[in-house]
matplotlib code that plots the C-alpha trace (Angstrom):
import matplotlib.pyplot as plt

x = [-4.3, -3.8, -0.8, 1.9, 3.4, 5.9, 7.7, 11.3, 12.6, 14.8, 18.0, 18.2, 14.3, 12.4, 9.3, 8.6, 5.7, 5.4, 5.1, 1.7, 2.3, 3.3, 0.2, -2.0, -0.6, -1.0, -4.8, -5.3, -3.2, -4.9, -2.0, -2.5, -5.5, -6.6, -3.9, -1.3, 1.1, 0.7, 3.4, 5.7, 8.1, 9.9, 10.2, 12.9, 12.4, 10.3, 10.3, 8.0, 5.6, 2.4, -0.2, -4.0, -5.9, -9.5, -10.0, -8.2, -9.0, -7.1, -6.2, -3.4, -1.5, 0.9, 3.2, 4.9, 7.9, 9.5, 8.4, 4.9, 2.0, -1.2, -4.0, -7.2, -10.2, -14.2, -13.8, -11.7, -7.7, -6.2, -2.2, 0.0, 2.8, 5.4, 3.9, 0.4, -0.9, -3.2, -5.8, -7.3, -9.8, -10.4, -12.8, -12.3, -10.3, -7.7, -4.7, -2.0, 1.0, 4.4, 5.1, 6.9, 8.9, 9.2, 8.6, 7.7, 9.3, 7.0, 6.4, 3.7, 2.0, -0.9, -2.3, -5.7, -7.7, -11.3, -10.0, -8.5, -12.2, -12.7, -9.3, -9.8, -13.4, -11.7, -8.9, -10.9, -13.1, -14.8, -16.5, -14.5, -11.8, -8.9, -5.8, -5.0, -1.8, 0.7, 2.1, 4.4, 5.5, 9.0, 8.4, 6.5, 9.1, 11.2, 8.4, 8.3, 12.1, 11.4, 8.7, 11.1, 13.4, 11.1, 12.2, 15.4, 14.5, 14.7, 10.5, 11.0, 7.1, 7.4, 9.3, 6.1, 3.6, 6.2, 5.6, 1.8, 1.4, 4.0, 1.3, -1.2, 0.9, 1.1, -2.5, -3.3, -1.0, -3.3, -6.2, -4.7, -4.2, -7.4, -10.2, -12.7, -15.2, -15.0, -17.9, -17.9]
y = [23.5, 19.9, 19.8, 17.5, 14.3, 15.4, 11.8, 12.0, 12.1, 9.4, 10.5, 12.3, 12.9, 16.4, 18.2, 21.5, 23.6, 26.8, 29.7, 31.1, 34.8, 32.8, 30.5, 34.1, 35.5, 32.5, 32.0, 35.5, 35.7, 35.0, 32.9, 30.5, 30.7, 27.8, 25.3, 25.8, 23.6, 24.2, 21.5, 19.3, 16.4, 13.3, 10.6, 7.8, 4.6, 5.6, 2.7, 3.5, 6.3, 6.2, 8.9, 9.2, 12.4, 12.9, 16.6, 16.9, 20.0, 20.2, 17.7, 15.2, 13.7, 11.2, 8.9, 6.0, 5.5, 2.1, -0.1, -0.2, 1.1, 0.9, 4.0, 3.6, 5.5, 5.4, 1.6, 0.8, -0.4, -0.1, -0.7, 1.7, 0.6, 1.5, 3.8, 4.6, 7.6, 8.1, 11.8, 11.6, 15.0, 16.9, 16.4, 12.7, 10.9, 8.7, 6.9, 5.6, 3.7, 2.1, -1.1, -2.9, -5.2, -2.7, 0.5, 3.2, 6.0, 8.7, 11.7, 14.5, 17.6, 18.9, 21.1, 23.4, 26.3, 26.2, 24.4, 21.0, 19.7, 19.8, 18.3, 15.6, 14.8, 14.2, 12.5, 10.1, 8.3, 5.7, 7.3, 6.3, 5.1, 7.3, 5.1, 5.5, 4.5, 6.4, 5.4, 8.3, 8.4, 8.7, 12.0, 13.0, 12.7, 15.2, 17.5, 16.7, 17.3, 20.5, 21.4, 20.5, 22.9, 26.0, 25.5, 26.6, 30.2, 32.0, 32.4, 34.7, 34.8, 34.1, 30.6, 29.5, 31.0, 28.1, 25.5, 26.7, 25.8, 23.1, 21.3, 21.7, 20.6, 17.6, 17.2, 18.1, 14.9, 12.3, 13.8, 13.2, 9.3, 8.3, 6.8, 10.0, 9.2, 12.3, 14.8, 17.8]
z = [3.5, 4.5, 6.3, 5.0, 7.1, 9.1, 8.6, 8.9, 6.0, 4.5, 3.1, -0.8, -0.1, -0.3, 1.3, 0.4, 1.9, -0.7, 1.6, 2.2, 1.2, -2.1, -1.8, -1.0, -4.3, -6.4, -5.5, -7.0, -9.8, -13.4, -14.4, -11.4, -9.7, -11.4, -10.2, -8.1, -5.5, -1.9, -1.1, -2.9, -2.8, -3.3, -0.5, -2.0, -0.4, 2.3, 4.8, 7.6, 5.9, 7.1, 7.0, 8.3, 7.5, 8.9, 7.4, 3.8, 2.7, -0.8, -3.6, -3.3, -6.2, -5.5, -8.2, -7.3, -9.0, -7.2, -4.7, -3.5, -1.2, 0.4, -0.1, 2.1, 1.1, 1.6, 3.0, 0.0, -0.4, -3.4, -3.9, -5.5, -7.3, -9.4, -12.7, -10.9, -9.6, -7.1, -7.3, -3.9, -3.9, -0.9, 1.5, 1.1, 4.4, 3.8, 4.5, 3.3, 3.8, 2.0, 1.8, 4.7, 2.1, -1.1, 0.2, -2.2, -3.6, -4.3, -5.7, -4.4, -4.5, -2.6, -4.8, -4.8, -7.8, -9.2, -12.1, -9.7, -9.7, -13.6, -13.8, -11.9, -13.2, -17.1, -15.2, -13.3, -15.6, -12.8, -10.3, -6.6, -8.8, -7.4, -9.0, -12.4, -14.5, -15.5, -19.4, -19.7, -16.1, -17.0, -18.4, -15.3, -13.1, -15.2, -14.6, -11.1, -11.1, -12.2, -9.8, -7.1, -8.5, -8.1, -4.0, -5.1, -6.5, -3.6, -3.6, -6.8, -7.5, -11.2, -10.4, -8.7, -12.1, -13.4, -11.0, -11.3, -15.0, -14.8, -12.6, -15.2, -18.0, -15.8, -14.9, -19.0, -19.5, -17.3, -19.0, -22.8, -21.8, -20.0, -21.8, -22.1, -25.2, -27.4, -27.3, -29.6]

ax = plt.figure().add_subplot(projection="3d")
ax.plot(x, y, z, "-o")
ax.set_aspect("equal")
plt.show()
């Protein structure tokens, strides 16, 4: 797993590494080996985050929610801002910082399963295009609110089944607002 920044953490913000006995069990289990969190959180107003990664070796969904940012991938810089996301698949370096003026808030999830690929190929409809809008973002942050809540279960196993499927729910939501052309 990618490790998350260690960034101090601004005040009323969250980073949650899901243990890796927990991460063990969800790889194998049938109801989550497809998609499951490997770490979550929510950084609110998050002056100073800055983050370079060389090696990523999961998948990396981040929301911006306020303020803005800067993602840097294969040569390109892209700005995230307030109702866009940002997929950035494994194996891909990157970086990223908030804003110096209007830094982000953000919510985040590393996340890994034989099913992220196929999610983020219907997700991502340009090929290199890693930012997409959100339209519904309001009600992903509820879900987010949720997944964040899972930390809070005392790591009973069938919590994190929840977060599990929670994140696809999610990830099934991007998918039914891009622009795929239907093929039967």
């Amino acid at each position: 797993m990618s490790q998350p920044s260690n960034w101090p953490l601004p005040e009323s913000s969250i980073r949650f590494l899901v243990p890796k006995a927990i991460i063990a069990e969800l790889s194998l289990n049938i109801l989550t080996r497809g998609l499951y969190p490997l770490a979550f959180g929510h950084y609110q107003h998050a002056a100073g985050h800055n983050v370079s990664r060389q090696l990523h070796t999961d998948t990396l969904l981040m929301i911006c929610t306020q303020g803005k940012g800067q993602v840097e991938y294969n040569g390109r810089n892209i700005e995230l801002s307030q109702g866009q996301a940002v997929l950035l698949p494994k194996d891909i370096s990157h970086s990223y910082y908030a804003d110096h003026r209007s830094p982000w808030s953000i919510y985040w999830v590393h996340m890994d399963g034989h099913l992220v690929e196929q999610f983020i190929a219907m997700i991502l409809t340009e090929k290199n295009a890693y930012r997409f809008d959100v339209p519904n973002y309001q009600d992903v942050i509820e879900e987010f609110e949720q997944l964040l809540a899972c930390r809070l279960s005392t790591y009973q196993f069938a919590n994190f089944i929840y977060a599990s499927n929670l994140l696809k729910k999610m990830m099934a939501s991007f998918i039914s607002h891009s622009q795929l052309p239907l093929t039967f």
